[in-house]
C-alpha positions as CSV (number, residue, x, y, z in Angstrom):
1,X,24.1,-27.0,14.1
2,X,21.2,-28.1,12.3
3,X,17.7,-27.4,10.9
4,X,17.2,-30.7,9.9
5,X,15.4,-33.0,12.5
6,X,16.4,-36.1,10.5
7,X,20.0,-35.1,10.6
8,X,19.8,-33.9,14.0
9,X,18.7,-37.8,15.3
10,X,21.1,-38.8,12.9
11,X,24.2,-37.1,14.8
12,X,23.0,-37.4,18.5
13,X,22.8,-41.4,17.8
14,X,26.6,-40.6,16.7
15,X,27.1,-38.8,19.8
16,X,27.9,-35.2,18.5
17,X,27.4,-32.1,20.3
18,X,24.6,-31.2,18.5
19,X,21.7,-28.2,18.4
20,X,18.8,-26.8,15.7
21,X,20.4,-24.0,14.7
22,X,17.3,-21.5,14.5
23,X,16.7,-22.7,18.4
24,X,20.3,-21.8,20.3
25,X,19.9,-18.8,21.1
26,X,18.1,-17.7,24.7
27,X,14.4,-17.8,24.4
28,X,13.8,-14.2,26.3
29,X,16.3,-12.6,24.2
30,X,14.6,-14.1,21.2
31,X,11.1,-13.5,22.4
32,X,11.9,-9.5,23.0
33,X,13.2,-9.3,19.2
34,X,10.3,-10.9,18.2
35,X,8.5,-8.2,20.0
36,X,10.4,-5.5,18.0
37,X,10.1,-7.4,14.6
38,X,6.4,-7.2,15.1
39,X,6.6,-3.2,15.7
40,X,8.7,-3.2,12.9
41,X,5.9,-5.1,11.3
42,X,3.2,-2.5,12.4
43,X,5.5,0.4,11.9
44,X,7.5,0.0,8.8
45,X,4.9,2.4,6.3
46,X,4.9,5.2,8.4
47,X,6.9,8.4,8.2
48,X,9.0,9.8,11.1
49,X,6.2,11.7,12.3
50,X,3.4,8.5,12.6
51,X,1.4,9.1,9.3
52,X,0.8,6.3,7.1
53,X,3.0,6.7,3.9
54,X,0.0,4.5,1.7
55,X,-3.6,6.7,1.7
56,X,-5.4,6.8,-1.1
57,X,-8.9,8.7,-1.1
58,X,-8.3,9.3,2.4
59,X,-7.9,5.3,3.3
60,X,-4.5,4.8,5.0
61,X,-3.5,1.5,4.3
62,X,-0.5,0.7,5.4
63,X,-1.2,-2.5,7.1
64,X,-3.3,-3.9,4.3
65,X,0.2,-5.4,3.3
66,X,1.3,-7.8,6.3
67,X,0.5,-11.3,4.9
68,X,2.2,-10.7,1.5
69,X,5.8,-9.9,3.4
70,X,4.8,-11.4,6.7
71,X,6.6,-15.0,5.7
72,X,9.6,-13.1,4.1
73,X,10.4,-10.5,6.8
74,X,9.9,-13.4,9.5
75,X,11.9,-15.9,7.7
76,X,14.9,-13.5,7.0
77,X,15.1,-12.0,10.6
78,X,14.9,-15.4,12.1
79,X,18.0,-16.7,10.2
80,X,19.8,-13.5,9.8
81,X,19.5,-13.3,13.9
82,X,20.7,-16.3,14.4
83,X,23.7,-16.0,11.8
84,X,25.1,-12.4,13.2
85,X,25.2,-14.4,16.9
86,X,27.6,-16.7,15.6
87,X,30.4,-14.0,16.5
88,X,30.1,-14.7,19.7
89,X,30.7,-18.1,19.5
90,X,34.7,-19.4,19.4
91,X,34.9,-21.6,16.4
92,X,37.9,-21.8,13.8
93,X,36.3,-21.9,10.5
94,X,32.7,-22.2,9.8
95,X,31.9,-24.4,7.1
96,X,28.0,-24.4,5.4
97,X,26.0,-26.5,3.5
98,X,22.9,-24.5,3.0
99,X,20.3,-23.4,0.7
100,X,20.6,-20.8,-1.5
101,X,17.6,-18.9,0.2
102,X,20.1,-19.4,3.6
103,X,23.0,-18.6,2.2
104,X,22.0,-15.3,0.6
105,X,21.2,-14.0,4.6
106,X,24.4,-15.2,5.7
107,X,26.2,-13.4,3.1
108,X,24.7,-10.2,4.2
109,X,25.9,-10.7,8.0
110,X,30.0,-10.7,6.6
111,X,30.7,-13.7,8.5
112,X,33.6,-16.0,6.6
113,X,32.5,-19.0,5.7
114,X,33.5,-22.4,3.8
115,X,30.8,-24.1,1.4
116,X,30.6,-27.5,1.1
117,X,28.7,-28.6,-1.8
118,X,26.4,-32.0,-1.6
119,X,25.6,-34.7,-3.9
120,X,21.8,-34.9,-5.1
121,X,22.6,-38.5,-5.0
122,X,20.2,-40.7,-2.4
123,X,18.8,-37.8,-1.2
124,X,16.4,-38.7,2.2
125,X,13.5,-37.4,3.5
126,X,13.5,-33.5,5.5
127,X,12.1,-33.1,8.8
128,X,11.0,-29.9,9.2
129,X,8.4,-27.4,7.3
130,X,8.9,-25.8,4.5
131,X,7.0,-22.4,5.4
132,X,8.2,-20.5,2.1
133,X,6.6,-23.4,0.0
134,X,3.8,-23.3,1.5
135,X,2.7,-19.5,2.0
136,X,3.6,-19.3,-1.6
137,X,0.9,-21.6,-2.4
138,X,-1.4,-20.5,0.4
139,X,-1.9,-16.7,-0.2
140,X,-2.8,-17.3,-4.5
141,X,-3.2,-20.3,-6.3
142,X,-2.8,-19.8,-10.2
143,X,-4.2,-23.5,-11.2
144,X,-7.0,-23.9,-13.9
145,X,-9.6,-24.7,-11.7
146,X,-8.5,-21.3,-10.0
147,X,-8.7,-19.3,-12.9
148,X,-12.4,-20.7,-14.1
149,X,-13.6,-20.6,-10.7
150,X,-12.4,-16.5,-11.0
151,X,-13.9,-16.1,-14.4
152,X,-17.3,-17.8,-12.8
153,X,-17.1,-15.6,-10.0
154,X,-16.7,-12.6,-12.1
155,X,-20.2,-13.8,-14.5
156,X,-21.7,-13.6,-11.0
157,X,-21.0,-10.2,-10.5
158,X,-22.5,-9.1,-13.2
159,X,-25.7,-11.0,-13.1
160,X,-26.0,-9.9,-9.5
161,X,-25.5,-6.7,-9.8
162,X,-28.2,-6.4,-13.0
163,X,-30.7,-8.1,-10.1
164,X,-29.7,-5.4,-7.1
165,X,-30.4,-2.5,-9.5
166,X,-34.3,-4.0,-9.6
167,X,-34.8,-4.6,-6.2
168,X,-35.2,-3.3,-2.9
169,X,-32.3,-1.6,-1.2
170,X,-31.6,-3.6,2.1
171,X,-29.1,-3.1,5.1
172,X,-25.5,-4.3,4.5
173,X,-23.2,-6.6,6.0
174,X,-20.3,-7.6,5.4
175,X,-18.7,-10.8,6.9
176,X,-15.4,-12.7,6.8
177,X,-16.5,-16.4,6.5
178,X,-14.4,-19.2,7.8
179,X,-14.8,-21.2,11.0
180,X,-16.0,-19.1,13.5
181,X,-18.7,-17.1,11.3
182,X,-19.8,-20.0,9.2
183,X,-23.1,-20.9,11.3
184,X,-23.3,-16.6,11.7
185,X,-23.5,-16.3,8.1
186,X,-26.1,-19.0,7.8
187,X,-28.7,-17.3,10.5
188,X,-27.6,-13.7,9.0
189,X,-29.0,-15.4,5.1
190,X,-32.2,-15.7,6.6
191,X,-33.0,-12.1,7.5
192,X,-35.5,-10.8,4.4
193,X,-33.8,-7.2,5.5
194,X,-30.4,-8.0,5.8
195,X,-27.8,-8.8,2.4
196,X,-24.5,-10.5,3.6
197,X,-21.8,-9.9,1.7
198,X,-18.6,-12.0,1.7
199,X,-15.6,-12.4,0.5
200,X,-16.3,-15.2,-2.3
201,X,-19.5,-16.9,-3.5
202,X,-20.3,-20.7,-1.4
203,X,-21.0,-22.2,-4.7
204,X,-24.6,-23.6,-3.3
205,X,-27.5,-23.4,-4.8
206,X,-28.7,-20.5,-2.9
207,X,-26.1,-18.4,-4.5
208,X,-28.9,-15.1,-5.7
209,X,-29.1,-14.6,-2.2
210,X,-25.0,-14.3,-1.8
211,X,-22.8,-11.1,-2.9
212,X,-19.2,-10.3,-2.9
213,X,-17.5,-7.2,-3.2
214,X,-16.6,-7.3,-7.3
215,X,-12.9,-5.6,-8.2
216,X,-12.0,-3.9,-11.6
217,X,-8.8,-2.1,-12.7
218,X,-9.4,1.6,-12.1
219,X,-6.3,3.2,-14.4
220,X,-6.1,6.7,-12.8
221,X,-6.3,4.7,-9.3
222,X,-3.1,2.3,-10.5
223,X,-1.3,5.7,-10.9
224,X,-2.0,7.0,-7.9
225,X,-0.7,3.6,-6.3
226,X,2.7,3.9,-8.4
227,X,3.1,7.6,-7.3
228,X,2.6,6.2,-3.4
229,X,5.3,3.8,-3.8
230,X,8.3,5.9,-5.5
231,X,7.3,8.0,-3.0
232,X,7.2,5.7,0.2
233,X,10.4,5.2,-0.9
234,X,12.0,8.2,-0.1
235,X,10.6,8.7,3.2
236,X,11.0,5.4,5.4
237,X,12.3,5.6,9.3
238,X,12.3,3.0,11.3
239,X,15.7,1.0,12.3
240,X,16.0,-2.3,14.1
241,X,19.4,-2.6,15.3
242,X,20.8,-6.5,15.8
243,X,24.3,-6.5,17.0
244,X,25.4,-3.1,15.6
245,X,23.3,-3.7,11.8
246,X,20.7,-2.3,11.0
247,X,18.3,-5.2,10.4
248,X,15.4,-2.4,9.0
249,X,17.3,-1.6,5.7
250,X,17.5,-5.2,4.6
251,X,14.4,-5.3,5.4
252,X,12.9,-2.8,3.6
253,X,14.5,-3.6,0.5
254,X,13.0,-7.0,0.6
255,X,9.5,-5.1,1.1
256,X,9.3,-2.8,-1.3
257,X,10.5,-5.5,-3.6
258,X,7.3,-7.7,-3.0
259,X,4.6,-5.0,-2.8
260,X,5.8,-3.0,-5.8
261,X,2.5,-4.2,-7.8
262,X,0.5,-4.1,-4.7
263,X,0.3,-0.5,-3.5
264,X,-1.5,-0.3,-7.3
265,X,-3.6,-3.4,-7.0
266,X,-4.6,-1.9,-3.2
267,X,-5.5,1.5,-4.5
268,X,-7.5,-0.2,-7.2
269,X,-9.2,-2.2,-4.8
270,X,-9.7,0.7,-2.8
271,X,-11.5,2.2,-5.6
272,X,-13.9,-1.0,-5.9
273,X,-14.7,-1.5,-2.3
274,X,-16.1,2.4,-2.5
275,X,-18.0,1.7,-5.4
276,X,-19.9,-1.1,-4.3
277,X,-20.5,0.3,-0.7
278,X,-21.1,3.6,-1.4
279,X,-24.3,2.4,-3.5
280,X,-25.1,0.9,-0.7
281,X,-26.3,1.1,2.9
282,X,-23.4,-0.7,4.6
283,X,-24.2,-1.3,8.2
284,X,-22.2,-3.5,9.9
285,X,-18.8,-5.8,8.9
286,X,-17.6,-9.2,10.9
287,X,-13.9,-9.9,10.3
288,X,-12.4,-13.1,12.1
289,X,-8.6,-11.4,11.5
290,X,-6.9,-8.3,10.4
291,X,-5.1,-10.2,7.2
292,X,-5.7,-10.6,3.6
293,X,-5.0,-7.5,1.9
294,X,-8.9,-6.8,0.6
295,X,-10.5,-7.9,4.2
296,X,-7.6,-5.4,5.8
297,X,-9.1,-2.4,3.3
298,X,-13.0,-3.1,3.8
299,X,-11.8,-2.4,7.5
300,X,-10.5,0.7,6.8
301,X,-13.0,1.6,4.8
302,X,-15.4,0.8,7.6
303,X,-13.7,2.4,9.7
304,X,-12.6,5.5,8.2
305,X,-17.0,5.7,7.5
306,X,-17.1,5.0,11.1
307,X,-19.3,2.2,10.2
308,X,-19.0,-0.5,12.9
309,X,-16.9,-3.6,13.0
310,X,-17.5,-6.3,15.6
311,X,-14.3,-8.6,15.5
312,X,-14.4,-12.5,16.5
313,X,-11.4,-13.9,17.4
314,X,-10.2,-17.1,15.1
315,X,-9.5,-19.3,17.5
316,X,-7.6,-18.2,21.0
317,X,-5.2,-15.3,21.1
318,X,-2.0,-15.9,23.3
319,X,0.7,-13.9,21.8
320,X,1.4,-10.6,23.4
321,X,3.1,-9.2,20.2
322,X,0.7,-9.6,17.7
323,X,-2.1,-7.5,17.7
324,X,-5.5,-8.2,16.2
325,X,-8.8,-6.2,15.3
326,X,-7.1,-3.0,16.2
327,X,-10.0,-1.1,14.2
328,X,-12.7,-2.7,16.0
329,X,-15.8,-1.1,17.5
330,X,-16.4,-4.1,19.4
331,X,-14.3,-7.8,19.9
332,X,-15.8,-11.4,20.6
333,X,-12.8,-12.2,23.1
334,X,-14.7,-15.5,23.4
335,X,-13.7,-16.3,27.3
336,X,-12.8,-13.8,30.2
337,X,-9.1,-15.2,30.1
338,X,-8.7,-13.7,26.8
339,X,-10.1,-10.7,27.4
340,X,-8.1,-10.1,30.2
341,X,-4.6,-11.2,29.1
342,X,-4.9,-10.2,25.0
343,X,-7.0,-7.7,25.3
344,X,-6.0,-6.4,28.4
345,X,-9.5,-6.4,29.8
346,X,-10.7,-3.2,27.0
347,X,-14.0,-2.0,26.9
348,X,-14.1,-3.2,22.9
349,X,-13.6,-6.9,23.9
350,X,-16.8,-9.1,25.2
351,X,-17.4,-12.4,26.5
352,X,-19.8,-14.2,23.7
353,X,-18.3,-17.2,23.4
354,X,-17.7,-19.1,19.8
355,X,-20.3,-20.9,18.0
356,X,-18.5,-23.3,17.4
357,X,-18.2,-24.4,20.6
358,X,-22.3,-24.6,21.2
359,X,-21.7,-28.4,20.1
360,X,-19.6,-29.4,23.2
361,X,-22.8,-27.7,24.8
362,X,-25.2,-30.7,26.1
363,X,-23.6,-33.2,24.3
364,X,-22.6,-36.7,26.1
365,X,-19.2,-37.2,27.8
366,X,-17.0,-40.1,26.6
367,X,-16.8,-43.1,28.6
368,X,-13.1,-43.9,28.6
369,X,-11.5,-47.3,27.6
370,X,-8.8,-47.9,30.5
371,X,-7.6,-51.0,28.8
372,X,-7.0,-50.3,25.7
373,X,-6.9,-46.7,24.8
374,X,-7.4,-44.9,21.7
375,X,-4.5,-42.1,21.6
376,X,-5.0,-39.2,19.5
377,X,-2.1,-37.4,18.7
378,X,-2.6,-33.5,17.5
379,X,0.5,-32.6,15.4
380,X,2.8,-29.5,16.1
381,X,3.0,-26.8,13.5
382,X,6.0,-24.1,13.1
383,X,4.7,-20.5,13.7
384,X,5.9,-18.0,11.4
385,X,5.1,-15.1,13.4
386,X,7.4,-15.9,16.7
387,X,10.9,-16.1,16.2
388,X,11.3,-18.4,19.2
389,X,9.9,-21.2,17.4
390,X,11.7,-23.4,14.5
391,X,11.4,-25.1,11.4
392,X,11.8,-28.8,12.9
393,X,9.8,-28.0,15.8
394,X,6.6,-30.2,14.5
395,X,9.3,-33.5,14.4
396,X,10.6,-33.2,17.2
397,X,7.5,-32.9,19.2
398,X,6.2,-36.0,17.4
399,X,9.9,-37.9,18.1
400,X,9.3,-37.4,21.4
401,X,5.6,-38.8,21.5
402,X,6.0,-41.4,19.7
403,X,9.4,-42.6,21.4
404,X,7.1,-42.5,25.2
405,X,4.4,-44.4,23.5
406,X,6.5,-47.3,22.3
407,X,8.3,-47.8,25.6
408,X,4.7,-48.2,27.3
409,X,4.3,-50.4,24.5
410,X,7.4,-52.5,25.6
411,X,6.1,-52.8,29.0
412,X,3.7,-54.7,28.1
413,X,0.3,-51.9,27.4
414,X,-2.2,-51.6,24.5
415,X,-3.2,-48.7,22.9
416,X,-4.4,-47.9,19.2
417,X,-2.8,-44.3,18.1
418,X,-4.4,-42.0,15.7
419,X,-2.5,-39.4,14.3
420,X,-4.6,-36.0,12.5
421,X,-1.7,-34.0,10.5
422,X,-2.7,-30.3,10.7
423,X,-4.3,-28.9,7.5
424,X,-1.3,-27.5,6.5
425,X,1.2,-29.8,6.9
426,X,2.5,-32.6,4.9
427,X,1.4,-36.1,5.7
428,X,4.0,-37.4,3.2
429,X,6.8,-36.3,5.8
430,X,4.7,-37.8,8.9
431,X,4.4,-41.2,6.8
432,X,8.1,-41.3,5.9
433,X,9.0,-39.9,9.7
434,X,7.0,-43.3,11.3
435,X,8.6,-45.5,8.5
436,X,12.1,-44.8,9.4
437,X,11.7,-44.7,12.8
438,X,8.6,-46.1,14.3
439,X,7.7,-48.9,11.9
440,X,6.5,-51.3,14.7
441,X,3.9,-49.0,15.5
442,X,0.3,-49.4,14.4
443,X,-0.2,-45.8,13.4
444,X,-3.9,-44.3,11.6
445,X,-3.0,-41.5,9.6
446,X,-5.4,-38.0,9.0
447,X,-5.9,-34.9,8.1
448,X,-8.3,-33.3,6.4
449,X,-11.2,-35.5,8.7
450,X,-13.1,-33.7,11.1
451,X,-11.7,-33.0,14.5
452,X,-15.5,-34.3,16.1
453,X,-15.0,-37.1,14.3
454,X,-11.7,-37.9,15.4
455,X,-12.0,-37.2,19.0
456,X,-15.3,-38.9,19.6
457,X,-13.8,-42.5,19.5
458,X,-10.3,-41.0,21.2
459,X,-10.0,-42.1,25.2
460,X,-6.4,-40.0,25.5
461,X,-5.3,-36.5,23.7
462,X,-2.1,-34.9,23.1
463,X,-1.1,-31.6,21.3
464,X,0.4,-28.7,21.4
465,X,-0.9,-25.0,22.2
466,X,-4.4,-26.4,21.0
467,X,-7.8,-24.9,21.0
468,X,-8.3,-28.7,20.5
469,X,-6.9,-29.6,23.8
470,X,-10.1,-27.5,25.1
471,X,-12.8,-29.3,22.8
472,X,-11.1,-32.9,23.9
473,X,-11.8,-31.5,27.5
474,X,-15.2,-30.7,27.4
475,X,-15.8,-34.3,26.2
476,X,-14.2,-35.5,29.2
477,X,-11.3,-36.5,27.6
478,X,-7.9,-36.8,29.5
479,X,-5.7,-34.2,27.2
480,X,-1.9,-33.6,27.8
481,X,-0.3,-30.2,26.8
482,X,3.1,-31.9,25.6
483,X,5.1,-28.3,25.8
484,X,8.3,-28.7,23.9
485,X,8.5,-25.3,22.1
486,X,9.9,-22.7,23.4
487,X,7.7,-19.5,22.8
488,X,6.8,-17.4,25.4
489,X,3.1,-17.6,25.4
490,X,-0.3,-15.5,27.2
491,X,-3.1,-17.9,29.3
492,X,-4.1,-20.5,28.5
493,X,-1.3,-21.8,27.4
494,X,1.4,-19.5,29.6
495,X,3.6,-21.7,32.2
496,X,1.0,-21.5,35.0
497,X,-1.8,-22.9,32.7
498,X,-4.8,-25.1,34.2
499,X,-4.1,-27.7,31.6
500,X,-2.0,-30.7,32.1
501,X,1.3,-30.5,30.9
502,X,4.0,-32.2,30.2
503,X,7.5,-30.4,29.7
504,X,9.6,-34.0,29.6
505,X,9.3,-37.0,27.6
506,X,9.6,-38.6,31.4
507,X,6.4,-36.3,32.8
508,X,4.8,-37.2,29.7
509,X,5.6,-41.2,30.3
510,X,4.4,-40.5,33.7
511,X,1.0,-39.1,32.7
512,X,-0.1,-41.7,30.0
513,X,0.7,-44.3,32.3
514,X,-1.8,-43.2,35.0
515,X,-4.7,-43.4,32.8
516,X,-4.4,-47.2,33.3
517,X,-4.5,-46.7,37.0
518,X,-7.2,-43.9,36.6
519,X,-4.3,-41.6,38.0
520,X,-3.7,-38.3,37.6
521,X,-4.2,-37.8,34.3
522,X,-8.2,-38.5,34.9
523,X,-8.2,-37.0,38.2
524,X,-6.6,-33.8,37.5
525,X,-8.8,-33.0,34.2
526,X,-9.7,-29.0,33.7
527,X,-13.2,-28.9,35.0
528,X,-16.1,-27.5,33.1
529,X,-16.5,-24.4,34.9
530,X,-12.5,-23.6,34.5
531,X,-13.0,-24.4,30.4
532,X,-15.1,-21.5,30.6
533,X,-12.8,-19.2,32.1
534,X,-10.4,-20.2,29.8
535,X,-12.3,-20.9,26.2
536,X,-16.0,-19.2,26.5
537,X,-19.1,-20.6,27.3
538,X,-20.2,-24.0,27.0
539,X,-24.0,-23.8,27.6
540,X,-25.1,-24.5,23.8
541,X,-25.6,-20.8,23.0
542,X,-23.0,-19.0,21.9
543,X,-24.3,-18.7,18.2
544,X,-27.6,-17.6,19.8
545,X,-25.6,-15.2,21.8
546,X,-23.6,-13.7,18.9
547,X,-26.5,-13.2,16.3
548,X,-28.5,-10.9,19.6
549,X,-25.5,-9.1,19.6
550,X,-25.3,-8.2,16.1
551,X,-29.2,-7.2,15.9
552,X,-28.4,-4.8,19.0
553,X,-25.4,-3.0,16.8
554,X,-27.5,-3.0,13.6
């Protein structure tokens, strides 16, 4: 067993028996604990009786926590699961070469083991994602250019704050920014009665017309936080069992471990966020998602004023276990698809589309070139929050493209292949991936380039569980769904989906092949009117749509 795809190619060609180790077990059995790990997730700070074990000032708080141990919890319940199963299996001594982060879960399970230690000699390439290194340096950055741009930030604050004393007291609104609100935010800027306040200044030019919350260090508030936490302590209640263990008090040690100079900073914060609002006339707050520990406690503060939030969705929701804008007044679902399957068709959740869709609106269709096709390839990515997919998962799934496209390379067809690395992966592993093992293919390499740009010149897509399968597909573009995770996943992207997909390396052969033909990969294309079942409108006015909205709740 395995985690490496590198080493995993490496023993098949070798003809071993072998598997990823943090993908053997069944996928329903894997997809219900995931299921409780995420209760656990949305349960762990509350007492026996349901109260929240974090309120300060009468702001529960509780949740505000799940990104910082969202990566850990995840990352130790996925292995440790996986480890305690090995009882089951008939083996006479199990020998490891692991990490030490590995090898500290396995010692917690009991099970006897032999190390075998490795030489840091030659050392190749990993294939799969290294999700601790990266959340580490996605949730704070401590680099110079951090800190000034903090200091900066903080010289704002006070010059702003000298300019709202002198001027007129106007409506308040709060917005997330990121993808789906960035046009919002742009509109919202232009209302003379209206100040938008977000979570960090643009850096523009414009910037006396931009606020941000500003945070200081309230001492008796930091007390109050330290007093929560000794105390949360003494009164947790939840238990996951896994195989007779209880996987809850391992995991609550890890918790309280990583929050210990949270609860403070949160009650702090807490502290902030009421003196800024409360000297002002907060009407409204957008957030695109429930995370980031200071977003999650404006939204309770909102919401314990009963001030409203309108929630829009960042990008589709297709998980049934995790659970988004659970304090909303009011939910931007986007499509009716979503609202039905996520949302379970609730009164709070509305079909408004997303602005960023409004420029696939009226914009022309691609005329395909059947002879020699440009192939964009949207990578795979490891999801953190579903226990049913792995660390390699993003190597494999580009093994398996790659291999199809160089057989229909052998048989004699051209093609040009792009390949757009997600934001967050790492392009030096993709480079070294197609070096070792695809090194007659002419492969363009991307990431950080925008996705219009990209699929504008593309004649063929294929990703994974994509909202960019849906924006190649309103372009007219022939997209494949190349499904080889194994989560268990809501429309669009459940087993019955519209989309075309492709669960084999042979179906997937199969499809490519009959764009030459103009097949079924052109004839069987999502229609427009389905895409707007499934992602929202397409008529060019969502944004319009969105802003009327808001000026009907303000």
């Amino acid at each position: 067993m395995v985690i490496d795809f590198g080493l995993y190619h490496s023993l098949k060609e070798k003809s071993y028996n072998v598997q990823f180790f943090d993908k053997y077990l069944d996928r329903h059995y894997l997809h219900r604990q995931t299921e409780e790990m995420h209760f656990f997730l949305n349960n762990w700070y509350k007492d026996k009786d349901g109260n929240d074990l974090f309120n300060y000032n009468g702001i529960s708080f509780g949740d505000s926590f799940l990104l910082s141990i969202l990566t850990e919890v995840s990352f130790f319940s996925h292995f440790f699961i996986s480890f305690i199963h090995l009882k089951e299996l008939s083996y006479k001594t199990l020998f490891v070469a692991l990490d030490n982060d590995l090898l500290s879960i396995l010692d917690k399970t009991g099970l006897a083991h032999q190390r075998i230690t490795h030489s840091e000699d030659n050392l190749k390439q990993v294939y799969y994602f290294p999700i601790k290194l990266w959340m580490g340096s996605a949730i704070s950055s401590n680099s110079i250019r951090s800190k000034l741009k903090r200091l900066m930030a903080k010289v704002m604050d006070h010059v702003l704050l000298i300019l709202d004393f002198f001027s007129k007291k106007k409506n308040v609104v709060f917005i997330q920014e990121y993808h789906p609100t960035n046009a919002i935010i742009h509109e919202l800027r232009k209302n003379p009665n209206l100040q938008v306040v977000t979570t960090s200044y643009s850096g523009e030019a414009n910037f006396l017309n931009e606020r941000r919350v500003f945070y200081g260090n309230h001492k008796e508030a930091i007390k109050s936080g330290k007093r929560l936490f000794e105390n949360a302590k003494t009164s947790l209640s939840h238990k996951w069992m896994v195989q007779d263990v209880d996987l809850a008090s391992l995991l609550y040690k890890m918790i309280f471990r990583i929050i210990e100079v949270d609860v403070s900073s949160a009650c702090s914060d807490i502290k902030s966020i009421e003196r800024f609002f409360n000297k002002r006339n907060p009407v409204l707050m957008i957030p695109v998602t429930d995370l980031w520990m200071r977003n999650s406690l404006i939204m309770s503060y909102f919401h314990k004023n009963e001030i409203p939030i309108y929630f829009i969705i960042n990008g589709l929701l297709f998980s049934s276990f995790w659970r988004e804008a659970k304090k909303a007044t009011f939910i931007n679902a986007y499509s009716k698809t979503i609202r039905e399957n996520y949302f379970k068709s609730s009164p709070k959740a509305e079909v408004i589309g997303d602005p960023r869709m409004d420029y696939y609106g009226d914009i022309e269709q691609r005329e395909l070139d059947l002879k020699n096709p440009t192939i964009t390839i949207g990578t795979s990515g490891f999801s953190p929050i579903d226990l049913n997919s792995f660390l390699a998962v993003e190597f494999e799934f580009i093994y398996d493209v790659l291999s199809v496209l160089k057989s229909i390379k052998d048989e004699g067809h051209n093609f040009e292949i792009i390949l757009k690395v997600r934001p967050n992966g790492y392009l030096d592993q993709y480079e070294s991936l197609v070096q070792e093992f695809f090194s007659d293919l002419d492969i363009s390499f991307y990431q950080n380039e925008s996705f219009k740009t990209l699929i504008a010149k593309t004649d063929i897509y294929i990703s994974i569980y994509s909202q960019t399968l849906f924006e190649a597909l309103s372009l007219g573009i022939p997209s494949i769904y190349y499904k080889n995770e194994n989560q268990i996943m809501l429309a669009p992207f459940s087993e019955d989906s519209q989309l075309t997909i492709a669960r084999s390396k042979e179906k997937l052969h199969e499809l490519i092949l009959s764009f030459y033909s103009e097949g079924d990969l052109i004839k069987n294309r999502v229609s427009r009117e389905e895409l707007e079942l499934l992602i929202g409108p397409l008529d060019g006015k969502n944004l319009k749509r969105n802003l009327n909205f808001i000026e009907r709740i303000i």
